[in-house]
PDB file of N, CA, C and O in Angstrom:
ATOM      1  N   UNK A   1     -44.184  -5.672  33.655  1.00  0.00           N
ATOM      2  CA  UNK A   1     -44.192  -6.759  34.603  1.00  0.00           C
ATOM      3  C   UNK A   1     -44.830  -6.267  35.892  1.00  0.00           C
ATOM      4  O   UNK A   1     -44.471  -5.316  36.587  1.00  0.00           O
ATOM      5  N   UNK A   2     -45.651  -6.940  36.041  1.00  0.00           N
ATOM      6  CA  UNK A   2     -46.770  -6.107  37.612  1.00  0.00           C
ATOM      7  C   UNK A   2     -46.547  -7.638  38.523  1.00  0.00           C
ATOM      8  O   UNK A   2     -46.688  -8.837  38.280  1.00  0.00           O
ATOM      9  N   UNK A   3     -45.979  -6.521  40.074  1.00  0.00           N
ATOM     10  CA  UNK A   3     -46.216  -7.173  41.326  1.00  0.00           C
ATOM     11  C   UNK A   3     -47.384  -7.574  41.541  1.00  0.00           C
ATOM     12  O   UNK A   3     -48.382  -7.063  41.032  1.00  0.00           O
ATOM     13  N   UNK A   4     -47.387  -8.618  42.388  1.00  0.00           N
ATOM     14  CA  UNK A   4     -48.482  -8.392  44.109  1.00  0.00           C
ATOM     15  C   UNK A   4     -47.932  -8.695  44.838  1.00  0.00           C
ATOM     16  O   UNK A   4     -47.066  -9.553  45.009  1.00  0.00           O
ATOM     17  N   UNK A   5     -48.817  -7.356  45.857  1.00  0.00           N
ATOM     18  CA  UNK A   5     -48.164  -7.056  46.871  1.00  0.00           C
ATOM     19  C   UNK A   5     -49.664  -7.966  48.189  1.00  0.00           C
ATOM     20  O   UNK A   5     -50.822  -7.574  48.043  1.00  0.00           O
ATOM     21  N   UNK A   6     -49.460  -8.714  48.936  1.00  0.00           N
ATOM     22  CA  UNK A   6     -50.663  -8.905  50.269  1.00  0.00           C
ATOM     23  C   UNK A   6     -50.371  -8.420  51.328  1.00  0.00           C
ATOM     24  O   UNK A   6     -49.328  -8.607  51.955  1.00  0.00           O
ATOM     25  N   UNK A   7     -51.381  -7.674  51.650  1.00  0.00           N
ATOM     26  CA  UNK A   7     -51.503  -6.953  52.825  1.00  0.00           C
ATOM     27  C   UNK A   7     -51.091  -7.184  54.176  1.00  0.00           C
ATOM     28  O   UNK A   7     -50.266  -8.071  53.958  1.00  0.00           O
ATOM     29  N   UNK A   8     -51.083  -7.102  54.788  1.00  0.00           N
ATOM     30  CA  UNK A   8     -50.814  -7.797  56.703  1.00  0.00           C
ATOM     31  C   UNK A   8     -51.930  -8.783  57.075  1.00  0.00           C
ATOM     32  O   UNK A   8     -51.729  -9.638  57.937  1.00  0.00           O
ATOM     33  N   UNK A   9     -53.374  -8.649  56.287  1.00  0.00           N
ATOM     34  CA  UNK A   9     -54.263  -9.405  56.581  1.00  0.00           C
ATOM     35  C   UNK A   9     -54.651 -11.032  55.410  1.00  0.00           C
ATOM     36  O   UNK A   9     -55.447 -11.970  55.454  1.00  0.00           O
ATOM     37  N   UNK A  10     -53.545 -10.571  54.487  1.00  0.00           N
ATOM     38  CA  UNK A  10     -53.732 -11.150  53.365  1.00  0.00           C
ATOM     39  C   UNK A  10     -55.041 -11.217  52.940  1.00  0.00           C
ATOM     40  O   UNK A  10     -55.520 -12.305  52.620  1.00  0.00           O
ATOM     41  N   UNK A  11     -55.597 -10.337  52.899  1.00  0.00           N
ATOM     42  CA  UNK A  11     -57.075 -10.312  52.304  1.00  0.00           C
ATOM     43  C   UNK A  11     -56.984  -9.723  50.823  1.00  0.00           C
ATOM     44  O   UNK A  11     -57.720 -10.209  49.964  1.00  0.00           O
ATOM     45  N   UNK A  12     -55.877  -8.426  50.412  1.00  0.00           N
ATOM     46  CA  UNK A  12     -56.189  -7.997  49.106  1.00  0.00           C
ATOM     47  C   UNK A  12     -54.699  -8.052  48.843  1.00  0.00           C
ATOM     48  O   UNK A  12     -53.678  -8.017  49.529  1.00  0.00           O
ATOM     49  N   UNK A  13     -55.140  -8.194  47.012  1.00  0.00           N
ATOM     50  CA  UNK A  13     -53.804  -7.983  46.438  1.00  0.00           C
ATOM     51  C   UNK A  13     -53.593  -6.268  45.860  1.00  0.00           C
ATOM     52  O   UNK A  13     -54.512  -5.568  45.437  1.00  0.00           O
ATOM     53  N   UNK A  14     -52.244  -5.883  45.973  1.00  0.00           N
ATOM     54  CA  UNK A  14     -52.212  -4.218  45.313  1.00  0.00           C
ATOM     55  C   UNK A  14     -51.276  -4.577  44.505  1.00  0.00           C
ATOM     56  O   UNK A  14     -50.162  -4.840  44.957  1.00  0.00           O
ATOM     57  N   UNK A  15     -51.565  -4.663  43.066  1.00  0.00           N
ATOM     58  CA  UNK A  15     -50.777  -5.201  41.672  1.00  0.00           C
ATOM     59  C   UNK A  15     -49.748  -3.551  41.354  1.00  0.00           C
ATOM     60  O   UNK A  15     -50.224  -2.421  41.466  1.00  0.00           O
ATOM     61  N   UNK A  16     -49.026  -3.714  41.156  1.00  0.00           N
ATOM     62  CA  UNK A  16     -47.476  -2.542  40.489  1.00  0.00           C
ATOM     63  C   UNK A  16     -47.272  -2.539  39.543  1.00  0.00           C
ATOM     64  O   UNK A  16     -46.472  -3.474  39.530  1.00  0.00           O
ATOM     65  N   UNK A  17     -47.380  -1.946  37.734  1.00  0.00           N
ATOM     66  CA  UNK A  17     -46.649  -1.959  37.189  1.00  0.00           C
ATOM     67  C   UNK A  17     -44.798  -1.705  37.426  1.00  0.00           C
ATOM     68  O   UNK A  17     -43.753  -2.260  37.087  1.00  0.00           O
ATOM     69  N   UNK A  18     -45.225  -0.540  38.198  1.00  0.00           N
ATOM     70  CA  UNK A  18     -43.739  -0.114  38.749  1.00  0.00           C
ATOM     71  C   UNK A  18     -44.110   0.461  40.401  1.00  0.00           C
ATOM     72  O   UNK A  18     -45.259   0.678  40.789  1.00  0.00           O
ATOM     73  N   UNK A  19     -43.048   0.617  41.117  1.00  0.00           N
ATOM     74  CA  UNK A  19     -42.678   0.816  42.248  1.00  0.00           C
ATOM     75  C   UNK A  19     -41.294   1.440  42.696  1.00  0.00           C
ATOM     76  O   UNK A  19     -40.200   0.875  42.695  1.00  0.00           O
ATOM     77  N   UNK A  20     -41.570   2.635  43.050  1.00  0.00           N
ATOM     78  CA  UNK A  20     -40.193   2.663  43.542  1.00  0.00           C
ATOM     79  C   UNK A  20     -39.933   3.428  45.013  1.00  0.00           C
ATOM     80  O   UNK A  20     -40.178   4.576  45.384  1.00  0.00           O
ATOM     81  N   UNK A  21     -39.551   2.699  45.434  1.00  0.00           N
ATOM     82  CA  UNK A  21     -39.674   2.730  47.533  1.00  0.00           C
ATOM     83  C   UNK A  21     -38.095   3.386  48.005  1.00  0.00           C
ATOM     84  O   UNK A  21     -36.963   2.993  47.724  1.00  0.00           O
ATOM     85  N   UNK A  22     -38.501   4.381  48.718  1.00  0.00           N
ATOM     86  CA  UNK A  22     -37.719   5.388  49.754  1.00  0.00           C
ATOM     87  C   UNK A  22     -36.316   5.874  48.417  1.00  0.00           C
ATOM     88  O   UNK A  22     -35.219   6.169  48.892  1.00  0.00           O
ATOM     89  N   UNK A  23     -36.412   5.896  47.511  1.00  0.00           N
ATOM     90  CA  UNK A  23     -35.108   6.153  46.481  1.00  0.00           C
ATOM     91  C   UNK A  23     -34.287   7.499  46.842  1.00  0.00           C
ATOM     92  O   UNK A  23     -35.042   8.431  47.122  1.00  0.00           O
ATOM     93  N   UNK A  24     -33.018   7.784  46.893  1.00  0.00           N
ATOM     94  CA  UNK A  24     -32.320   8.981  47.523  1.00  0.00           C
ATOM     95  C   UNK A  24     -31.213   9.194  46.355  1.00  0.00           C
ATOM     96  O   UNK A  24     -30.836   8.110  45.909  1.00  0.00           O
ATOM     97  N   UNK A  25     -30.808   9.937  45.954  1.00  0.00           N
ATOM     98  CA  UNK A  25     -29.648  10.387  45.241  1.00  0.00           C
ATOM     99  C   UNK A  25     -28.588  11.811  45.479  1.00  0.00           C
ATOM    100  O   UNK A  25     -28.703  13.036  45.438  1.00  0.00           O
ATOM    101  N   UNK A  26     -27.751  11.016  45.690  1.00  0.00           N
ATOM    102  CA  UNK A  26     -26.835  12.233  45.477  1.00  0.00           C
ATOM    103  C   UNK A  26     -25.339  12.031  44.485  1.00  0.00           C
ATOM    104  O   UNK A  26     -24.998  11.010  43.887  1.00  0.00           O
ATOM    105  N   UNK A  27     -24.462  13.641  44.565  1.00  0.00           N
ATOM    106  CA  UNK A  27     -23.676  13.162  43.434  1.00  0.00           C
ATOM    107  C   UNK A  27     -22.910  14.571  43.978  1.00  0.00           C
ATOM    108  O   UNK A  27     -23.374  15.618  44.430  1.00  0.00           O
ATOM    109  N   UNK A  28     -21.482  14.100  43.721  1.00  0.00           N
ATOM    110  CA  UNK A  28     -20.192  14.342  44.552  1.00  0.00           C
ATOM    111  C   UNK A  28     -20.164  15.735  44.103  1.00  0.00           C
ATOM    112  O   UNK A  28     -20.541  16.003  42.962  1.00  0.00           O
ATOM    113  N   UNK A  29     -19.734  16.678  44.932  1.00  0.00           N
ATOM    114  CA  UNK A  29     -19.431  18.341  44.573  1.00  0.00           C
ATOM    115  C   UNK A  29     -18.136  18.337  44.964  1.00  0.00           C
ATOM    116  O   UNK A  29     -17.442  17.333  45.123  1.00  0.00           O
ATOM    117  N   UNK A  30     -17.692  19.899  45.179  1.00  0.00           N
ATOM    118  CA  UNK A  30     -16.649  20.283  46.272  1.00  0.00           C
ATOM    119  C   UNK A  30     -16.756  20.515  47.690  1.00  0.00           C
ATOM    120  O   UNK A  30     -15.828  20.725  48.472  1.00  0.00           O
ATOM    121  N   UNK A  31     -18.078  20.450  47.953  1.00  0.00           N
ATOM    122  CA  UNK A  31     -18.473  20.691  49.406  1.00  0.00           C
ATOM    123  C   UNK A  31     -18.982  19.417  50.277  1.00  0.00           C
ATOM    124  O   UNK A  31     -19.291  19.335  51.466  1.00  0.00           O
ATOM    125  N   UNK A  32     -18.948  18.316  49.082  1.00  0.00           N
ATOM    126  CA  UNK A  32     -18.808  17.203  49.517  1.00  0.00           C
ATOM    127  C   UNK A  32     -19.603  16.174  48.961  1.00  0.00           C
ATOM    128  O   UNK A  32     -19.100  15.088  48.675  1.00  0.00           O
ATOM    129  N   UNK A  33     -21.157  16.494  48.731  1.00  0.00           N
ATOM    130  CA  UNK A  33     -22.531  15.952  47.880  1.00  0.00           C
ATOM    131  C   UNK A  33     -23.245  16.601  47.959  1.00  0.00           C
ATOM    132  O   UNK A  33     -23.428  17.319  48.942  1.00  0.00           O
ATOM    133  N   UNK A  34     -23.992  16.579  46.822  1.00  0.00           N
ATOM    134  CA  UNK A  34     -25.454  17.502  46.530  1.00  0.00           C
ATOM    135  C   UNK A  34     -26.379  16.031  46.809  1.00  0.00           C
ATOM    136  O   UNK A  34     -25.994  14.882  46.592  1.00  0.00           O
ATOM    137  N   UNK A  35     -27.354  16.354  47.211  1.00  0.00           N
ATOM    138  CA  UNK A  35     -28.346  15.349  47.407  1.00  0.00           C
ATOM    139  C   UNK A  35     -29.848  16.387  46.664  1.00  0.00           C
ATOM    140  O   UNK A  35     -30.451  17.417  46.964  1.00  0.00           O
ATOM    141  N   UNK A  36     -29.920  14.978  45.207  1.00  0.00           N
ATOM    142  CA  UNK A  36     -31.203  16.114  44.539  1.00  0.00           C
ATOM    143  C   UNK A  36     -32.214  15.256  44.444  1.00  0.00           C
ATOM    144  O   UNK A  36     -33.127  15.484  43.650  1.00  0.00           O
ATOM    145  N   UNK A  37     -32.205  13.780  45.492  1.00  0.00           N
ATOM    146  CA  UNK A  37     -33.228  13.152  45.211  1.00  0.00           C
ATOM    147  C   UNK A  37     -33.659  12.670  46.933  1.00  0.00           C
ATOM    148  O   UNK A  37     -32.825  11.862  47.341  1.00  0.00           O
ATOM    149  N   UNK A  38     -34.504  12.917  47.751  1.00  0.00           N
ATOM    150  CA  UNK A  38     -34.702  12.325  48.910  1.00  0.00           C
ATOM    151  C   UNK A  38     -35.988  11.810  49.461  1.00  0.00           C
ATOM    152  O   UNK A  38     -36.964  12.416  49.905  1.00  0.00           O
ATOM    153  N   UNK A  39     -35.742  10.544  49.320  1.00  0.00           N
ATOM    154  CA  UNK A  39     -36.836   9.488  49.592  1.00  0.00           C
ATOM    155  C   UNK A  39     -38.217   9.258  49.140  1.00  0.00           C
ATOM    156  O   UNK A  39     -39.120   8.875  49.884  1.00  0.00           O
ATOM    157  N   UNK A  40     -38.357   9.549  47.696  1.00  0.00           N
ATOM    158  CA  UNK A  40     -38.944   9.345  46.572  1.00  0.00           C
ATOM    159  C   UNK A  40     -39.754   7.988  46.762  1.00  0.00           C
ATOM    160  O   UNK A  40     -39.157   6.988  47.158  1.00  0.00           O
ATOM    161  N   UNK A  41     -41.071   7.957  46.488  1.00  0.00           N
ATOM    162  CA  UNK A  41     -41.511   6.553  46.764  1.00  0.00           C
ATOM    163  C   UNK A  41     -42.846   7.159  45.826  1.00  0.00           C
ATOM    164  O   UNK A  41     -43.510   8.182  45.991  1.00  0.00           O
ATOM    165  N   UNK A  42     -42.963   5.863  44.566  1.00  0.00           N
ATOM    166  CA  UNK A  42     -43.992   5.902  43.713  1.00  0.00           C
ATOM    167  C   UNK A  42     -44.971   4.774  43.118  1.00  0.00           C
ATOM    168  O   UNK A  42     -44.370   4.235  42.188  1.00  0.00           O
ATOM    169  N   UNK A  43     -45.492   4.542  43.189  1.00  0.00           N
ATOM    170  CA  UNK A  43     -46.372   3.147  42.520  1.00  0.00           C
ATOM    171  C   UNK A  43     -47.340   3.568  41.299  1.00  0.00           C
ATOM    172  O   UNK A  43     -48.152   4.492  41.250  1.00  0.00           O
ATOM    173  N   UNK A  44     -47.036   2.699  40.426  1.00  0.00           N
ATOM    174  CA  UNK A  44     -47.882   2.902  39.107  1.00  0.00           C
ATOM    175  C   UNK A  44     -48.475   1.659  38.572  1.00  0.00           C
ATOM    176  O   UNK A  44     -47.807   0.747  38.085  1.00  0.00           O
ATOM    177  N   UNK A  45     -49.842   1.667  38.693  1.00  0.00           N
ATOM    178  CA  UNK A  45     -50.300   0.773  38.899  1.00  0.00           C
ATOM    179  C   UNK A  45     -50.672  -0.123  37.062  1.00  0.00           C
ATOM    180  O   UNK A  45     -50.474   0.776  36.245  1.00  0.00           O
ATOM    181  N   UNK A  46     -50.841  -0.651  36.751  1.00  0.00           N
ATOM    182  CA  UNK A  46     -50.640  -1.362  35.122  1.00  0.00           C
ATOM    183  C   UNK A  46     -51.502  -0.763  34.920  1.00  0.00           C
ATOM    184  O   UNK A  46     -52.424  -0.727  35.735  1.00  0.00           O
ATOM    185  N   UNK A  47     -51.545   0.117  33.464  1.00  0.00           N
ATOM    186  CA  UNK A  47     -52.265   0.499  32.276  1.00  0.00           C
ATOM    187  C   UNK A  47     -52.544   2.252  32.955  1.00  0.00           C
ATOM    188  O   UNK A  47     -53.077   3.205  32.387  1.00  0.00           O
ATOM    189  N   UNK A  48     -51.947   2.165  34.351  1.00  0.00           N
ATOM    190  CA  UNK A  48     -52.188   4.348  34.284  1.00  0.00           C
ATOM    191  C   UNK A  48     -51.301   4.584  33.767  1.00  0.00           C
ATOM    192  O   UNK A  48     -50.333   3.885  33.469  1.00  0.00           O
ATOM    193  N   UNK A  49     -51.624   6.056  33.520  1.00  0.00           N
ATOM    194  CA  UNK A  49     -50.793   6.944  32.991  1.00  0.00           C
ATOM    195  C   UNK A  49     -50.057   7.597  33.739  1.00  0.00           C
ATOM    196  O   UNK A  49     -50.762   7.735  34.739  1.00  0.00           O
ATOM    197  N   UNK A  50     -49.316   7.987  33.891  1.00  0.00           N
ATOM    198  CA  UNK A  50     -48.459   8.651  34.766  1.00  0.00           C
ATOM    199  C   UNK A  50     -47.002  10.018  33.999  1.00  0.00           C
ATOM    200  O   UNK A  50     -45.983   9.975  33.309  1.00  0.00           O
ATOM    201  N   UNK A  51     -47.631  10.776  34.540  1.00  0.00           N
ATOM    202  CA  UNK A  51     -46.439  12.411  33.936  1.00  0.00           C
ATOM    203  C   UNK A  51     -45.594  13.153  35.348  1.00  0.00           C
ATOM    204  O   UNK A  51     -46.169  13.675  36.303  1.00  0.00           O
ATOM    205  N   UNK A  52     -44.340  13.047  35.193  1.00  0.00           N
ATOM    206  CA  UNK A  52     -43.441  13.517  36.028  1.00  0.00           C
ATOM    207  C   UNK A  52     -43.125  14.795  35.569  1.00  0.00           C
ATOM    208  O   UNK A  52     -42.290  14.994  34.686  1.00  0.00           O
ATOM    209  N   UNK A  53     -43.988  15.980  36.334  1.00  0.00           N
ATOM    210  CA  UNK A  53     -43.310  17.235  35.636  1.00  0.00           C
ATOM    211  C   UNK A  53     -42.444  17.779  36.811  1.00  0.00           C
ATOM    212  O   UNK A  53     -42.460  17.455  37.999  1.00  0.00           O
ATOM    213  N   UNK A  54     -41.712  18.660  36.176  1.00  0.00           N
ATOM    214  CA  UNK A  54     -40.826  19.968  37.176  1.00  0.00           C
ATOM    215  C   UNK A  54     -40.095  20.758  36.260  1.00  0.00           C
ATOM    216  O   UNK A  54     -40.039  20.847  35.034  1.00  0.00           O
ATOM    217  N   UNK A  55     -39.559  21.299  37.215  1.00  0.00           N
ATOM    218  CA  UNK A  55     -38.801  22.967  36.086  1.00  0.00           C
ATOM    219  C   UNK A  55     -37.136  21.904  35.696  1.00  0.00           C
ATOM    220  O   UNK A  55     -37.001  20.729  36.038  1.00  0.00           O
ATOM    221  N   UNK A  56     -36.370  22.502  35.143  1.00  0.00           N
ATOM    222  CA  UNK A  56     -35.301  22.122  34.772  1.00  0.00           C
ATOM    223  C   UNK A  56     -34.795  22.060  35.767  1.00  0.00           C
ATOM    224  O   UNK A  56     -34.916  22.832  36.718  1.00  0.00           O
ATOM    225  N   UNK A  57     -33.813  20.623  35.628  1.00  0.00           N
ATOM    226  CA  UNK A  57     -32.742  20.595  37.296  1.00  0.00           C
ATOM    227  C   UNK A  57     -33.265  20.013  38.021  1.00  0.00           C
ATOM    228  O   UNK A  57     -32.412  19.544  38.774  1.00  0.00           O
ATOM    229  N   UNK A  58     -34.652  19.573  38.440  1.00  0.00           N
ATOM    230  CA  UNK A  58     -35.369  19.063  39.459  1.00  0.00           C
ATOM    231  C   UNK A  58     -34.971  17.820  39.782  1.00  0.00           C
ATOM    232  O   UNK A  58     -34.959  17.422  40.947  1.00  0.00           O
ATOM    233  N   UNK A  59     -34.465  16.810  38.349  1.00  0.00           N
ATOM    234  CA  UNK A  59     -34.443  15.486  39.278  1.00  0.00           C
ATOM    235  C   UNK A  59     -35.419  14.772  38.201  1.00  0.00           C
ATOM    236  O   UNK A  59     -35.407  13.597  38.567  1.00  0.00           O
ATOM    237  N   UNK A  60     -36.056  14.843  37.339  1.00  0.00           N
ATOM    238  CA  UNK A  60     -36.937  14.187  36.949  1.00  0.00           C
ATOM    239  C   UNK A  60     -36.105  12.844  35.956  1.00  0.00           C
ATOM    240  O   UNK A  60     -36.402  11.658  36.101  1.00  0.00           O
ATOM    241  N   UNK A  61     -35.262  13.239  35.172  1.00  0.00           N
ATOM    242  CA  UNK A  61     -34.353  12.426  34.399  1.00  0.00           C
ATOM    243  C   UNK A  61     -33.803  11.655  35.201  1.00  0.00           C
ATOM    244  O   UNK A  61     -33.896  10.438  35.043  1.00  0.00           O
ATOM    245  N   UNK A  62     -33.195  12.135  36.107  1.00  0.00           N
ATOM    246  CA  UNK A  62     -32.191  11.082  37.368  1.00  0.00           C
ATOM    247  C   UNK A  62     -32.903  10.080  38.087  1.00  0.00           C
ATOM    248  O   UNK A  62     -32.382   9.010  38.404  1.00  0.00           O
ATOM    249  N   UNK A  63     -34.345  10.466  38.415  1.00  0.00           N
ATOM    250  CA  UNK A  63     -35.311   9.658  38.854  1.00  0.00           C
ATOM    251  C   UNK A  63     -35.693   8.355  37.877  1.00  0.00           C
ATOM    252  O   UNK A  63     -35.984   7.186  38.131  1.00  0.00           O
ATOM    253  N   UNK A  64     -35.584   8.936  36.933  1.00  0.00           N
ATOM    254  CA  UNK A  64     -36.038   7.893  35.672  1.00  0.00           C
ATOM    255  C   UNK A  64     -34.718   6.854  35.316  1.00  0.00           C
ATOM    256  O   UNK A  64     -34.894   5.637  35.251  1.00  0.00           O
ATOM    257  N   UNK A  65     -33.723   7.322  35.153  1.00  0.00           N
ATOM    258  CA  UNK A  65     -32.424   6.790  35.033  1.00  0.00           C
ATOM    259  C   UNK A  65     -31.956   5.702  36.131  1.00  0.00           C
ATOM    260  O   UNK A  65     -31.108   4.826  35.960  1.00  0.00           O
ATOM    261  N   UNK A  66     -32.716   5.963  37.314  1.00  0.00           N
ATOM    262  CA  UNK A  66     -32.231   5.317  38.670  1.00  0.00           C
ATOM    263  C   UNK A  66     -32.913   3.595  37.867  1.00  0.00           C
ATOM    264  O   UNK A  66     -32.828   2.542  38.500  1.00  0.00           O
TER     265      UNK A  66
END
């Protein structure tokens, strides 16, 4: 399902398959919260491809899960 988005001038459209704006995560410890996601912002535009790599632990699953 793809957005549009118009500009301030409304002159162009910027179509989204996906979007995901300022996203933050955290998740409760003993020291109070771990925060393993901070302010994440992505756009994928219909028909790219797109690969989320990192080492283990990074956040990449939780990002996807959100």
């Amino acid at each position: 399902m793809a957005t549009a988005l118009i500009n301030a001038e409304n002159t162009t459209a910027v179509r989204s398959a996906v979007r995901i704006e300022h996203v933050s995560k955290s998740f409760p410890d003993q020291a109070g919260s771990q925060l393993v996601l901070d302010d994440i912002s992505l756009d994928v535009a219909p028909g790219e491809f797109v690969t989320i790599l990192g080492a283990s632990g990074c956040g990449k699953s939780t990002l996807l899960n959100l």
